[in-house]
N, C-alpha and C positions, 0 to 999 in steps of 0.2 A: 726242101721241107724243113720244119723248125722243127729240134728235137724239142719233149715235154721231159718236164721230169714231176714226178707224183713222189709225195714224203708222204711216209705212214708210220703207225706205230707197229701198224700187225705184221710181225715177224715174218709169219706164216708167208703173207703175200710179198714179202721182200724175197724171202728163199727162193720164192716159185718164179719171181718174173724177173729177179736184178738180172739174172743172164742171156734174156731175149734180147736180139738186137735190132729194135723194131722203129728206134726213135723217140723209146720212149723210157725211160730210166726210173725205176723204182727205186729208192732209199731211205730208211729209217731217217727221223728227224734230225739224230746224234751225229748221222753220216752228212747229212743236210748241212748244219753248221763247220761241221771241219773242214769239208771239200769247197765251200762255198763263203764263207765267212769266218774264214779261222781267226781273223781279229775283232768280231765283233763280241768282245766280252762280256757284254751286259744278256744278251742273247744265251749263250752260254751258262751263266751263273742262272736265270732264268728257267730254261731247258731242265739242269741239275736240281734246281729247290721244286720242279713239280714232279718230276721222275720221284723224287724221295718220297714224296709226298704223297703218293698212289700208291708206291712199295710200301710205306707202312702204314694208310689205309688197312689194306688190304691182310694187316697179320695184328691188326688191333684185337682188342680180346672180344671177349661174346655178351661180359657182363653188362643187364642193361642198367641206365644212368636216369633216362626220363624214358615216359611211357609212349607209343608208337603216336603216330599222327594219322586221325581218321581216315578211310580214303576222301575223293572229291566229291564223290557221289552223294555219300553219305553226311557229307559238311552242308554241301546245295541243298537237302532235300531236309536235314536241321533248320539251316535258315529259315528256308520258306515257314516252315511248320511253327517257327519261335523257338523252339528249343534251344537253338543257338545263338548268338551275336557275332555278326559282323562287323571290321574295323579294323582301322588303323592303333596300332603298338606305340605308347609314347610310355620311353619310362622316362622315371627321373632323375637325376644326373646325382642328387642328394640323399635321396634313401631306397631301400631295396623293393622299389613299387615301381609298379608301371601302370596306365590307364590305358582304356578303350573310350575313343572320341570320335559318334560320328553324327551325320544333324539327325533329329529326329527317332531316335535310338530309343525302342521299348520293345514291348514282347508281350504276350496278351496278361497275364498278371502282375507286372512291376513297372514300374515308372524308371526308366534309363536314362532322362535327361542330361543328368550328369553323370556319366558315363558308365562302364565298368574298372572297378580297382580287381590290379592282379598283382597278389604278393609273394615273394620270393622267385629264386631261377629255378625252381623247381617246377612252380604253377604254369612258369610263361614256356616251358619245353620248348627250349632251342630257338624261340623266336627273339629278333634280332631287330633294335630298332630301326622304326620306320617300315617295318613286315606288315602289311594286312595279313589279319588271322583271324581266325573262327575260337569264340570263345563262349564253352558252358557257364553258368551261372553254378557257385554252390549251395547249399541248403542255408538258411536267411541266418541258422544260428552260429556259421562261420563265415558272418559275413565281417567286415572290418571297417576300421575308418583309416584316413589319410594320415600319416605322422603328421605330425603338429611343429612337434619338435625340433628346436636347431640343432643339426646331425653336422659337423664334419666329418669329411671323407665319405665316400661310398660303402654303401651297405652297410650302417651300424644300425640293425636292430635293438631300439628303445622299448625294451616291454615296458606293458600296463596301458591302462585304459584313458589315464591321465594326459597320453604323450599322442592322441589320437581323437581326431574330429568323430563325430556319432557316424556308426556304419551307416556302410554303402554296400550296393550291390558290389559282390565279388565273385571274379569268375578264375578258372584254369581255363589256359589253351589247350585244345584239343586241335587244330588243324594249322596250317598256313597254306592261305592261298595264294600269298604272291612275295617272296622273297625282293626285298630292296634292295640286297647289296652292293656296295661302295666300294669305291679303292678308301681304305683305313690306313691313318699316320701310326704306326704301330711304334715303338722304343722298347729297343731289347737289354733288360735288365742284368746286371751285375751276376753271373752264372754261379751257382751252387753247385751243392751235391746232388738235390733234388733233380735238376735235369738233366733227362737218359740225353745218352749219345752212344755213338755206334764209331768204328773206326773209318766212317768217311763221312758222317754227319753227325750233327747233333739237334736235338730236339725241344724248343725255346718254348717259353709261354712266353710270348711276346706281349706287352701291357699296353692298350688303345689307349691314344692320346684325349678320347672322349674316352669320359666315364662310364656314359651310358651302354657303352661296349665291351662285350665277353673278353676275356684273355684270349688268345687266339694261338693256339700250336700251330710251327713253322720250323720245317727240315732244311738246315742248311749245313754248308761246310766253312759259315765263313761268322760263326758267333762270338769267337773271340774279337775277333776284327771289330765286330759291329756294337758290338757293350756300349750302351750310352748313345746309341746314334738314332735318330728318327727315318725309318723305313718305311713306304709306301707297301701294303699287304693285301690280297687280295682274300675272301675265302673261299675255298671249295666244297667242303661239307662240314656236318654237322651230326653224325649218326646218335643214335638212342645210346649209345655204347660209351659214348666219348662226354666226358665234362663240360669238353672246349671244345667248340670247331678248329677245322684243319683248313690250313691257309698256305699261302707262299709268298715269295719277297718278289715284290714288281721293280724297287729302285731305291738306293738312300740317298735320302734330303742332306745327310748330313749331321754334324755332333748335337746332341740334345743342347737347347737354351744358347746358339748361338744365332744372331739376330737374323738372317736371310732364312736360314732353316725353320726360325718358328714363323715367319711372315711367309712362307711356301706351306708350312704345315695348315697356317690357317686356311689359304687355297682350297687345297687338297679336300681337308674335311669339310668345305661347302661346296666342292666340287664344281670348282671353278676353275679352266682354262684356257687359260688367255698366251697363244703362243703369241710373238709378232706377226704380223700379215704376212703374209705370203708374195713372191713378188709377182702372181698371178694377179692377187687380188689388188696389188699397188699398182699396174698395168691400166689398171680400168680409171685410177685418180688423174685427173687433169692436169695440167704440169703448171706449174707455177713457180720462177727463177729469178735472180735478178736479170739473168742474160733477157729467158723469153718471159716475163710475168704476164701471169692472166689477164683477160681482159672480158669485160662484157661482153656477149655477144649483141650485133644489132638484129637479127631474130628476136632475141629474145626484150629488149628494149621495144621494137613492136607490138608484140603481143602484152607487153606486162602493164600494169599502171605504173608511169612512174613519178617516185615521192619525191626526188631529190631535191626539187628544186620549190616546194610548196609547203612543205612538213617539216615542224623542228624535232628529227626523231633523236632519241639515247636510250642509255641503255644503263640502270642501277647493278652492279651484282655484287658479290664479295672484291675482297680485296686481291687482285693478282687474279684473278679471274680469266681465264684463256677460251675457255668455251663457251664465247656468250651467244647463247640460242633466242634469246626476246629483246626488243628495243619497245618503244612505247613513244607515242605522239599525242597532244590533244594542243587544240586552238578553237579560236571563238569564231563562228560562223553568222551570218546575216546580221551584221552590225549586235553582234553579243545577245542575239535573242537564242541561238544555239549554242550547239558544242559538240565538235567531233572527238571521240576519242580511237584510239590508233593502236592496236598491239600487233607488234610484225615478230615473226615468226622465221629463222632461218629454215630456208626451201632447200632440205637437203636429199628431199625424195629429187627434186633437179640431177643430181649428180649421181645419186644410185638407182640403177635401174633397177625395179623389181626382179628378184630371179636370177641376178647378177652374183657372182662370187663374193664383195663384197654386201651385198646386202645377205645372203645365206649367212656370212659369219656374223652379219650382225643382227641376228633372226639369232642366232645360235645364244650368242652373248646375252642379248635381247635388253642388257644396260650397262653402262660405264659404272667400274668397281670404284669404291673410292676406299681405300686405307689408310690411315693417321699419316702416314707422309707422301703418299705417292695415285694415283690413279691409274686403270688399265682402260684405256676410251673404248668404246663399242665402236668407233670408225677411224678410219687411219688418219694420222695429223693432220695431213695437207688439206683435210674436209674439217677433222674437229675443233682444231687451233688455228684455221686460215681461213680457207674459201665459203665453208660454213658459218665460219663464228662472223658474228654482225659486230666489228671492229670498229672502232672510230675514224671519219675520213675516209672509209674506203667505199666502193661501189658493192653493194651485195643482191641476190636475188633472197626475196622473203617472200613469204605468205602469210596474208594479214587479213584481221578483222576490222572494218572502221565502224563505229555507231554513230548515227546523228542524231542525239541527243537536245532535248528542252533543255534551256539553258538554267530558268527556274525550279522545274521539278525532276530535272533529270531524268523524264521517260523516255524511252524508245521511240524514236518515229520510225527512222528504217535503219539496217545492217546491210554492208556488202562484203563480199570474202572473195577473195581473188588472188592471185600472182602481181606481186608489188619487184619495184626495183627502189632500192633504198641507201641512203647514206646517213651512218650516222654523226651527229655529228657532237657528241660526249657521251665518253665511259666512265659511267661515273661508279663510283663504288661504293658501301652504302651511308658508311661513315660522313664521306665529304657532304652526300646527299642529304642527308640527315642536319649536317651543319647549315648548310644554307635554305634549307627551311626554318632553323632556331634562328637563320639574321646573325649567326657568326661570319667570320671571317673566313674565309679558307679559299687554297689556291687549288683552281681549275686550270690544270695542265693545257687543255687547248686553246683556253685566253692568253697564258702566260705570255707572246712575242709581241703581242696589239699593244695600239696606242694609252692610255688610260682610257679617254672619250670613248673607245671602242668599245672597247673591257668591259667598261661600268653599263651600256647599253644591253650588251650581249649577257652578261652578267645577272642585269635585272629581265631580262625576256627569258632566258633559264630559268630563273628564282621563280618567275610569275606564273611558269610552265608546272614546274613542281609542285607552286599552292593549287595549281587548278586542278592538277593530279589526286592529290591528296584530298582533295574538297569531293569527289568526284569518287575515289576508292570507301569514303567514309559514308556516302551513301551507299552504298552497292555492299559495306558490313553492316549495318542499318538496316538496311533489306533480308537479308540473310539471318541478322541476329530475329528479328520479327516473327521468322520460319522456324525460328529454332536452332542455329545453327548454334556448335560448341567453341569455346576458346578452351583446349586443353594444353597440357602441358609437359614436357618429356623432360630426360635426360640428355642437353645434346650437349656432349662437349668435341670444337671442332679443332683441324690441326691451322693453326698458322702459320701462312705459307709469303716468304717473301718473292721477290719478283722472280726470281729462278725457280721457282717453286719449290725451296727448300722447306722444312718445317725447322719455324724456330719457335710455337709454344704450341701447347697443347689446355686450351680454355674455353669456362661453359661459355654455350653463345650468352650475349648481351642483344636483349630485344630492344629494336626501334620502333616509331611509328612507322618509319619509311619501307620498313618487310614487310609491314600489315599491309599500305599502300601499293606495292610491287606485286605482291600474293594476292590481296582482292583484283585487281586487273589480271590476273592469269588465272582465277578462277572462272572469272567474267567470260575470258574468252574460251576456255575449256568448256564451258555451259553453254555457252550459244553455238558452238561447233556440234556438240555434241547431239543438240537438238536438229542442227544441221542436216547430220547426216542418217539419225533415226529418223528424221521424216522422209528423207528421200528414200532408205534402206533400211525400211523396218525391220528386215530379218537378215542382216546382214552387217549391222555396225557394231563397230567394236566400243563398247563402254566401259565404265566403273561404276560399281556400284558398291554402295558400305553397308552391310544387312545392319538390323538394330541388334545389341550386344542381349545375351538374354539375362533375364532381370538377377536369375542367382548368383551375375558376378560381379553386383553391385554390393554382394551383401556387407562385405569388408570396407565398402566406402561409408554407405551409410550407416554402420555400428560404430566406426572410428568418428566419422563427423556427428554423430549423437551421443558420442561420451565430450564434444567438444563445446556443447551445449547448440549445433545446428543439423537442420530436418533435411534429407537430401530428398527430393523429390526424383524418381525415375523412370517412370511411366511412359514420359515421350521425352523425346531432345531438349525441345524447347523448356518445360516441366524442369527437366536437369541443369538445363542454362540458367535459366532462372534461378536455380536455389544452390548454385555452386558461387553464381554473383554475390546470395546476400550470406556466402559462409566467409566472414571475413572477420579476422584477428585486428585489429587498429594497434594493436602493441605486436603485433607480430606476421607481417605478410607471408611468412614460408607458408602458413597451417595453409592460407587456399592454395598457395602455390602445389603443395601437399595431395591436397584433395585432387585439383585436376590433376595430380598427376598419378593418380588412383586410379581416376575416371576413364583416362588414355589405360592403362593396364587392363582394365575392365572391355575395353571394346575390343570388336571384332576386328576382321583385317578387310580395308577395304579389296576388293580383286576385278580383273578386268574380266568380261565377258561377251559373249555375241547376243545382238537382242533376238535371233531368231529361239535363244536357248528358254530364256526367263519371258515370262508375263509383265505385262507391260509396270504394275503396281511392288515389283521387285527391282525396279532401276532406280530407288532411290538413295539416295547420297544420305545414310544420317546424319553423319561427323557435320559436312556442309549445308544441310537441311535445302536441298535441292532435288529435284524431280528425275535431271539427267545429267549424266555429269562424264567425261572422257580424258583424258590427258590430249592436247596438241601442242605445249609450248614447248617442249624441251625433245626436240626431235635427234638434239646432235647425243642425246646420251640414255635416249629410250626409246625401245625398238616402237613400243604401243603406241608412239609418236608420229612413228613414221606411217605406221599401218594409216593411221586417222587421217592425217595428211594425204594419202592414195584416193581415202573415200571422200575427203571432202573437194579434192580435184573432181573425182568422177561425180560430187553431187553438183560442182558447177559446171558440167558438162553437161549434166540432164537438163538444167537450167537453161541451160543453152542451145537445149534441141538438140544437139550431138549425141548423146549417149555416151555411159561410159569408156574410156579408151581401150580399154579390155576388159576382159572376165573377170569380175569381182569371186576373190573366195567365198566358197560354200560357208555354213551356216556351221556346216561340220567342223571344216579346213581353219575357220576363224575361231570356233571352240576349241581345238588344238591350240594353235598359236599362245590363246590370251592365257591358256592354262600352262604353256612350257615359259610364258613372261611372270606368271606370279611364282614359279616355284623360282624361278631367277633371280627376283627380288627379296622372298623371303631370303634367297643365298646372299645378293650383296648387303642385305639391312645384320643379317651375323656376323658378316665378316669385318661389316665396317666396327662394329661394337666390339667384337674379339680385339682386332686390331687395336683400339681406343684401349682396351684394359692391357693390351699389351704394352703399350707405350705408357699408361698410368705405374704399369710395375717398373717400366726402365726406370724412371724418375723418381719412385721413393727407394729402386735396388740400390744407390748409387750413395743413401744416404744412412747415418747409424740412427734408429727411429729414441734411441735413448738419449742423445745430445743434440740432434738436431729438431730446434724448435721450429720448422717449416714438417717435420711430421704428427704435428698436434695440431689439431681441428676442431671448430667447431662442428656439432651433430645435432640431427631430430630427432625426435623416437619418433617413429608412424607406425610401428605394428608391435604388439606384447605377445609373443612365445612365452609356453612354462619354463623354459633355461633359458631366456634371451629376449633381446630386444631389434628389431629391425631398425636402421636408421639410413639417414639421408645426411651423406657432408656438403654443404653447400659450395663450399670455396672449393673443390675439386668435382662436383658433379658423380660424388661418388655413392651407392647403396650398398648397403651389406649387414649381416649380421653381429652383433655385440654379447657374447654370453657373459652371462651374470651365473653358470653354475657350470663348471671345469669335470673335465673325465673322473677326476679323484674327488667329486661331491662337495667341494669345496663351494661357495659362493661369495660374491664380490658385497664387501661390507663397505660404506662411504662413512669417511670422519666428518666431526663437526667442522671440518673446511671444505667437503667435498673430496676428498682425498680418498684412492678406493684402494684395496686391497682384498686377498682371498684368504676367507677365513674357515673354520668347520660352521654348517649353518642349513638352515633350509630356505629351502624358495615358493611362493605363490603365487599363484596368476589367477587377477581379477578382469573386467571388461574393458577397463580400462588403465590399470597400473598392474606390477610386479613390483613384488613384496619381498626383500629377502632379511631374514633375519639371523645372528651370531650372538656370539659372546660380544660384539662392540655395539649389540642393539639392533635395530631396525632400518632400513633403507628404503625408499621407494622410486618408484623409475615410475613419470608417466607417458602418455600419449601428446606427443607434441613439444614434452619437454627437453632444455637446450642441455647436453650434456658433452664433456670434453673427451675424447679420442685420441689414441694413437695408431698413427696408420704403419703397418709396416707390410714387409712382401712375404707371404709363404709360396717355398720354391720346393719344387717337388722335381725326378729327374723323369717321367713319363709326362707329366702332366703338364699344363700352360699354369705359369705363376698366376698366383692370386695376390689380391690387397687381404691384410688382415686387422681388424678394427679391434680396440683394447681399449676400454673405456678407465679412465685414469683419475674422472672426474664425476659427479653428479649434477654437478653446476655448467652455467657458459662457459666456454672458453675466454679465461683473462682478456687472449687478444682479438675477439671476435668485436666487429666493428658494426655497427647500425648499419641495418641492411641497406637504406636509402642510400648508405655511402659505400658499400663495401662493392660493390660491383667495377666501379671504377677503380678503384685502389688493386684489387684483386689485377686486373688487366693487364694496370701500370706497374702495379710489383713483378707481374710473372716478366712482362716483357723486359724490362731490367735486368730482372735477373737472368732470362735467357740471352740476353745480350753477354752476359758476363763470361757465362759459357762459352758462346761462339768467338768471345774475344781469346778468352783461355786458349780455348780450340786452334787458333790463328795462331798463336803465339808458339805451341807447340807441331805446329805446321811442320818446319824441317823436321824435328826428333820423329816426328809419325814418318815422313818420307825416309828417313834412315832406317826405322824398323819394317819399312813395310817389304822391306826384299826378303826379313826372314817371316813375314806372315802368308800362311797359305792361300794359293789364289782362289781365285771364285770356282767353283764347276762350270760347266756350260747350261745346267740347269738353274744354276743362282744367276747365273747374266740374262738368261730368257724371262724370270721372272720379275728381274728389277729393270722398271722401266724407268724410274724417276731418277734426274742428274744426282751429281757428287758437286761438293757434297754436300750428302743429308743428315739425317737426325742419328742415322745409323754411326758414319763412320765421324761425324761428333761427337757420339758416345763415348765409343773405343780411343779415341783419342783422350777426353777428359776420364777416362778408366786408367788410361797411361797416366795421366798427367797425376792424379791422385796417389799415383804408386811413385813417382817421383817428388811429390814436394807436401807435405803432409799438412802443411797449413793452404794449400789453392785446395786441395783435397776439401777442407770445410767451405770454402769459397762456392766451389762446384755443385757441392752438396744442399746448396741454398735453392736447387731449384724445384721449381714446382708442374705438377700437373696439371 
């Protein structure tokens, strides 16, 4: 017989049954870990901080702090009646507000479209961001408006009326119905006198690495230790008695603001975890060796179409690109009266089975993370970086769309969608592609061993392939722009990654024609799947759909674009297409750049859904001004990929008279799914941007923002605050705010060279400029116009470094270059000068190997987290950090680089 053993807390039942000897053994948790795990210390320490944690609970005082929380009854039976608002808690990370956002939000006497505002910790009672909660409305004449105002730091209350948009509905919480909480990056501050301690613990206000997060009390015996270090916290409560919720220590990341702790912190607070696979789930991958390497199966050579030998297929992606999920074909049919085009798709539902171990974690993940130097894949190498990815020269299994297309007007005659076996035969990446459609020169690695005669044949059957591509994607935007679709515009700045996939820069993308080309064909085929598999499973496919943005959060675009002297039309897509094409500057391209990138702010998110959920007239695409629209191209690094690809198998199986090969998920089972995919995406699209501003602060920390002229920039103004100006740096892709009026009332005067400084003075804000005036006279700052910057880093020891913008100038920047040319020069500078670095870096190679025996090792939790080789951008850093402290002129060298 197996003996059990039962852990309890309750005393009582330990007393009464530890001494029965029945097989079955009663002990306290404390006895659990010593008898059982006396070295698993982290358990232990664990164990200790919630013990404390309940003992002083439990002798905390009686005074109360906020007022009780309705019960549920009585919240429900609010709702229903109007009385109350329902909703999700969004405060703001900037000032001491927070909003209530939910669709369709009113009550029978007030319009709640946009939302409810809740002001101060007192109103929100104990509720914690991301809480759904229950909130009364107060009486109309304490109602408030939004600050306005540029606030650094959290919570500075700006009185007056000046510093605040015209009220809004404003409520207190009175309920919560659904507690969010998180594992929180906490950092335990530099201990005072203010914090009690007892002679076996002590009692921290430990400080969230999010702003938007309470201070959180935490019982430990180990706060000296931990001073400065970032710690995973959990919370427990929250009583009416207590200021701060009461929490405990899950684990430490590690020293505040050292580089693997703050790329694990960013993790953590999007709550994302990506151990390595398991070797359960590596058991299910196919083996592929140089002893035994993969091969085709001829099974599956039977059953599939195959291209190899009939299709010129390839494949565009970035640069270094290992995961390539899409290749592309077109050629001329019936003596050039047609044209097939070709988008194959790596079949990586092939290799996971639904239900499988690997496919659960990749259901879990549900997308490949991507951060400034490294990615965490959603499926394990041997599929993502090999058997999956559609390689050049290799045999692969894809699933593809062909159309056969008029070869004059490019309409549809028929589509087929099938299981392809395919080889590609160039990877090209976008650059090179890009060049030989301009009829440059450039060398195609798979020509390189041929004859010339060969070369130059194969060469121009490529070239001819890409104009017919291109010719081909320019209809199909054409089409689309006709419907309305949008060209917006974002902030993307991507990391540069050499062939090891190191990162050696960090710079905004540079648009091609040849993206627009690549992306109209994987929209193409995303919309004809998509229609695919809604007619065959109308209550059953998984879609995307992008709702229209509501009109009031345009109102910021079209009041800045009518002080610029253009009418933004916003009524419908198209309506906005149209009048964002003709808001254009001839002396100055940013202002549209500008605008659509207002436009993109202003829109909703697109999100996936099951068609059983929405009516048929809610599946439409704005952004794409499309009817139906799904993701299938990118299966190896998004789960909603994979789904699509299941339904569009089982919809060629109905086709086929077969029926589906299994049970298709419910209506229900697929509304789960596509809702645990977007809240996964909203997580990788912050981490990937956190990540990005974290590597934008390594690269100006690194420099003195006062003698080095690579931290002066040119800037935009796009938005006028009464203390401030919003701006856009181009040459670093970076936005932030510019104050024109300091804590101590001070405001920024400009000489007659543009030259600014802070003088005694006042400020005013018009619709379209800011006014400040001193003893040196008057200055004006307007909307659109070029003014010079210094960028430097404010570092805080809780909080994730920030950029901090200083405006130094009122004029362009001296060295700001005509935009037509600055894109390339930007590119070619940064890459230089990162070369400079990595040479530095190299050079200093042995001195780093000598010091690294007294540098402390990684934990086992920093090697779980870092996936990506050495080395990278990290341990370049720390090397050029050394190097700078040894040689005081490479130190300025170093310092040359840029974001």
């Amino acid at each position: 017989m197996m003996d059990v053993v039962m852990i309890t807390e309750d005393q009582d039942a330990v007393a009464q049954y530890s001494s029965l000897n029945s097989g079955v053994y009663v002990i306290s948790v404390q006895d659990f870990l010593q008898n059982f795990w006396p070295e698993l210390q982290a358990a232990h320490d664990l164990y200790s901080s919630l013990s404390q944690a309940l003992q002083e609970k439990e002798s905390e005082g009686s005074q109360r702090e906020f007022a009780e929380h309705l019960p549920a009854e009585v919240l429900e039976a609010g709702i229903k009646s109007g009385r109350y608002v329902k909703g999700s808690l969004n405060i703001n990370k900037h000032h001491n507000e927070a909003f209530i956002m939910t669709e369709g939000l009113s009550n029978k006497s007030t319009d709640l479209s946009c939302g409810v505002l809740v002001c101060g910790n007192k109103n929100r009672n104990r509720a914690v961001h991301g809480d759904v909660v229950v909130v009364e409305l107060l009486p109309k004449s304490e109602w408030r408006g939004k600050v306005t105002a540029l606030v650094e730091g959290q919570g500075e209350e700006k009185g007056g009326e000046e510093n605040q948009s015209k009220p809004m509905p404003t409520g207190r919480v009175v309920g919560i119905l659904q507690r969010n909480w998180r594992d929180y990056v906490v950092t335990f501050p530099p201990r005072d006198g203010t914090q009690s301690q007892s002679r076996n613990s002590q009692r921290i206000l430990a400080v969230p690495w999010d702003r938007r997060i309470p201070k959180i009390r935490i019982s430990t015996q180990q706060a000296d230790a931990l001073q400065d270090h970032r710690v995973v916290v959990r919370i427990d409560s929250w009583e009416s008695t207590s200021l701060y919720p009461n929490g405990h220590s899950v684990r430490v990341l590690g020293r505040a603001g050292e580089l693997e702790t703050e790329v694990q912190t960013i993790l953590i607070e999007n709550c994302i975890h990506v151990p390595p696979f398991s070797d359960a789930q590596l058991r299910e991958m196919p083996g592929n060796s140089p002893e035994k390497p993969w091969r085709v199966d001829p099974a599956q050579v039977a059953e599939r179409r195959d291209l190899r030998e009939t299709h010129l297929v390839f494949s565009i992606d970035p640069r270094g690109c290992e995961d390539v999920d899409d290749t592309l074909s077109v050629r001329s049919l019936a003596g050039g009266k047609l044209l097939e085009l070709g988008v194959h798709i790596a079949d990586v539902t092939h290799f996971v089975a639904e239900g499988s171990l690997t496919d659960l974690e990749a259901r879990s993940r549900a997308t490949t993370y991507y951060l400034a130097d490294r990615r965490y894949d959603m499926l394990p190498a041997v599929l993502s970086a090999d058997l999956c990815s559609l390689l050049g020269g290799v045999d692969r299994y894809a699933m593809s769309v062909l159309w056969e297309l008029d070869a004059h007007s490019l309409a549809v005659n028929k589509v087929w969608y099938g299981r392809t076996l395919i080889r590609s035969s160039y990877q090209l990446h976008y650059e090179l592609a890009q060049a030989l459609l301009n009829g440059e020169q450039a060398e195609v690695a798979e020509l390189a061993e041929l004859g010339p005669e060969e070369r130059d044949a194969k060469l121009a059957q490529l070239t001819q392939a890409l104009e017919m591509l291109t010719h081909v994607a320019r209809h199909l935007r054409a089409q689309r722009d006709r419907g309305g679709a949008l060209e917006l515009e974002g902030v993307e700045v991507r990391a540069q990654l050499d062939e090891e996939r190191n990162i050696t820069a960090l710079v905004p993308r540079q648009p091609l024609e040849v993206h627009e080309t690549v992306a109209e064909c994987m929209i193409y085929a995303n919309h004809w799947v998509a229609r695919k598999i809604q007619e065959t499973f109308p209550h059953q496919a998984l879609l995307r759909r992008h709702p229209p943005p509501r009109q009031e959060f345009f109102s910021q675009l079209v009041d800045i674009a009518a002080a610029r002297g253009f009418a933004i039309d916003t009524r419908t897509n198209k309506a906005l297409a149209e009048s964002l094409d003709q808001a254009v500057d001839p002396q100055d391209p940013l202002v549209n750049r500008l605008l659509r990138m207002m436009a993109t702010a202003a829109m909703s998110q697109a999100l996936y859904f099951s068609t059983g959920l929405e009516s048929q007239d809610q599946y439409y695409h704005y952004g794409l001004a499309l009817d139906r629209y799904t993701h299938f191209t990118s299966p190896i690094r998004r789960y909603a990929d994979m789904v699509v690809h299941r339904l569009l198998t089982a919809a060629i199986d109905v086709d086929r008279g077969a029926g589906p090969g299994r049970a298709l998920a419910s209506n229900k089972e697929l509304e789960e799914t596509a809702q645990h995919i977007n809240n996964r995406n909203r997580a990788a699209q912050q981490a990937q941007k956190m990540s990005t501003l974290l590597f934008q602060c390594l690269y100006f920390k690194e420099r003195d923002p006062q003698t080095d002229q690579r931290c002066v920039a040119d800037a935009v103004i796009y938005s006028i605050r009464n203390n401030g100006v919003l701006v856009f740096v181009p040459e670093y892709g970076v936005k932030g705010p510019v104050y024109l009026r300091n804590r101590e009332g001070q405001v920024v005067s400009a000489g007659q060279d543009g030259s600014c400084e802070w003088q005694s003075g006042s400020i005013r804000q018009y619709s379209d400029h800011v006014t400040t005036t001193s003893s040196g006279g008057s200055s004006t700052f307007r909307l659109f116009s070029h003014i010079t910057v210094r960028i430097s880093v404010r570092s805080t020891s809780c909080h994730a470094d920030s950029l901090n913008l200083e405006v130094i100038s009122n004029k362009p920047h001296a060295g700001a270059e005509p935009q037509q040319a600055q894109s390339q020069s930007q590119s070619q500078s940064r890459s230089q000068l990162v070369q400079e670095v990595v040479r530095l870096a190299e050079e200093a190679y042995q001195q780093a190997q000598e010091k690294a025996a007294r540098r402390p090792k990684l934990s086992k939790e920093e090697k779980e987290f870092s996936q990506s080789k050495t080395p990278n951008l990290y341990s370049l850093l720390e090397e050029v950090r050394e190097l700078a402290l040894l040689d005081l002129d490479g130190a300025a060298r170093v310092c040359a680089t840029t974001a």
